[in-house]
C-alpha positions as CSV (number, residue, x, y, z in Angstrom):
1,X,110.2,103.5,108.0
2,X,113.7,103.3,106.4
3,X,113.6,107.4,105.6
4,X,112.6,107.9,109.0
5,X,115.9,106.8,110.3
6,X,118.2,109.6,111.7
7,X,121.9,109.9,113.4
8,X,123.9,112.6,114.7
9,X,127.2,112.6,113.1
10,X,130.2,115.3,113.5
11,X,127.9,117.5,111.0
12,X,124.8,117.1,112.8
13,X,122.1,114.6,111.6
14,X,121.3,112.6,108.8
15,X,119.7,110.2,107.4
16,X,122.1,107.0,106.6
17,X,122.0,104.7,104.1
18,X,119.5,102.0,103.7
19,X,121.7,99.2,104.1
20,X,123.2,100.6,107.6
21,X,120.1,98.8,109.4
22,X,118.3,95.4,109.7
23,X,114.7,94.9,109.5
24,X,112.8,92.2,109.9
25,X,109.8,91.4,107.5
26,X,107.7,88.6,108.1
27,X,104.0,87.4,106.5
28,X,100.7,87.5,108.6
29,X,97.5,86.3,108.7
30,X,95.1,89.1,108.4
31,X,91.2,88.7,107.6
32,X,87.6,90.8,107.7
33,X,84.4,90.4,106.3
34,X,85.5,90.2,103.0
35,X,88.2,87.4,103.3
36,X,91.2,86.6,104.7
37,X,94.7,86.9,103.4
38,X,98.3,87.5,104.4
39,X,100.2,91.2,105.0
40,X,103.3,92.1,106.1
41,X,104.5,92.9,109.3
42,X,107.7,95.0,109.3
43,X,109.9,96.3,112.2
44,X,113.5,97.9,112.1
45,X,115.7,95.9,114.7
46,X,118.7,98.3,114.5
47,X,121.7,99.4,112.9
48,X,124.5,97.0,111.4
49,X,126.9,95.6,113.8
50,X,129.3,93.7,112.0
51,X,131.4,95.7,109.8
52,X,131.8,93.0,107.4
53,X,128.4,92.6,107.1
54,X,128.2,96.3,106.1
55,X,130.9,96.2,104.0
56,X,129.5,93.8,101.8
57,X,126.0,95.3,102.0
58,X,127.3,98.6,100.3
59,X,129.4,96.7,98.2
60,X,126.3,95.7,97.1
61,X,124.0,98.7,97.0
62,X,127.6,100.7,94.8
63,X,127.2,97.1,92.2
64,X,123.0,97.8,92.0
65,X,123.4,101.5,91.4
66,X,126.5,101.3,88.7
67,X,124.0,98.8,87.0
68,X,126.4,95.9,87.5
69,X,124.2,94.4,89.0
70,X,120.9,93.8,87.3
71,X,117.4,92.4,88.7
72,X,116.0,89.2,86.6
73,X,112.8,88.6,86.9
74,X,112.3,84.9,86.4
75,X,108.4,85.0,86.2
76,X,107.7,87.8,84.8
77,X,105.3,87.4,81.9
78,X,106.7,89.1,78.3
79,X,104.2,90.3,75.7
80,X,103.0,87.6,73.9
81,X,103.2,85.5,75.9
82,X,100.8,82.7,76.8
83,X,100.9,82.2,80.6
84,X,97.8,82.0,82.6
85,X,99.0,83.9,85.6
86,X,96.5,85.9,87.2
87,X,99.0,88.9,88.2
C-alpha cells in the first residue's frame, strides 16, 4: 500500500517518502472454521498536512536511518534465556 503511492512533481511522478502519508491501522475480529482471531485492517487516509508534523516525521526517519536511533526490543527473548513465551 505505501509503495503504491504516487505524485506528479516538476519532474514527473514519484513515489514519496513513507512518512509523507497517514494511515490508519486498527485490529479486527476475524474467524472461520478453524477459530477465531484478530487481523489488521489498514487504510491510507492521505498525505501530511501539517508541515510540522512532517518535519518532525523525517526528522525522524534521517535519526532511524543514520542509526541514531535504535529499536529496543523490551521482550524479546535472548539465548539462554528461560522465558516461557510461546513466540
Amino acid at each position: 500500500m505505501i509503495q503504491s503511492v504516487t505524485m506528479q512533481g516538476k519532474n514527473g511522478p514519484f513515489t514519496p517518502p513513507r512518512f509523507s502519508h497517514v494511515y490508519k491501522i486498527k485490529s479486527i475480529a476475524e474467524e472461520n472454521s478453524k477459530g477465531s482471531w484478530h487481523g489488521w485492517e489498514m487504510s491510507r487516509e492521505g498525505p501530511v498536512q501539517e508541515a510540522a508534523v512532517y518535519g518532525q516525521a523525517k526528522s525522524f526517519s534521517e535519526s532511524v536511518l543514520s542509526g541514531d536511533v535504535v529499536v529496543k526490543h523490551e521482550n524479546e527473548k535472548t539465548e539462554g534465556s528461560s522465558d516461557d513465551i510461546p513466540f
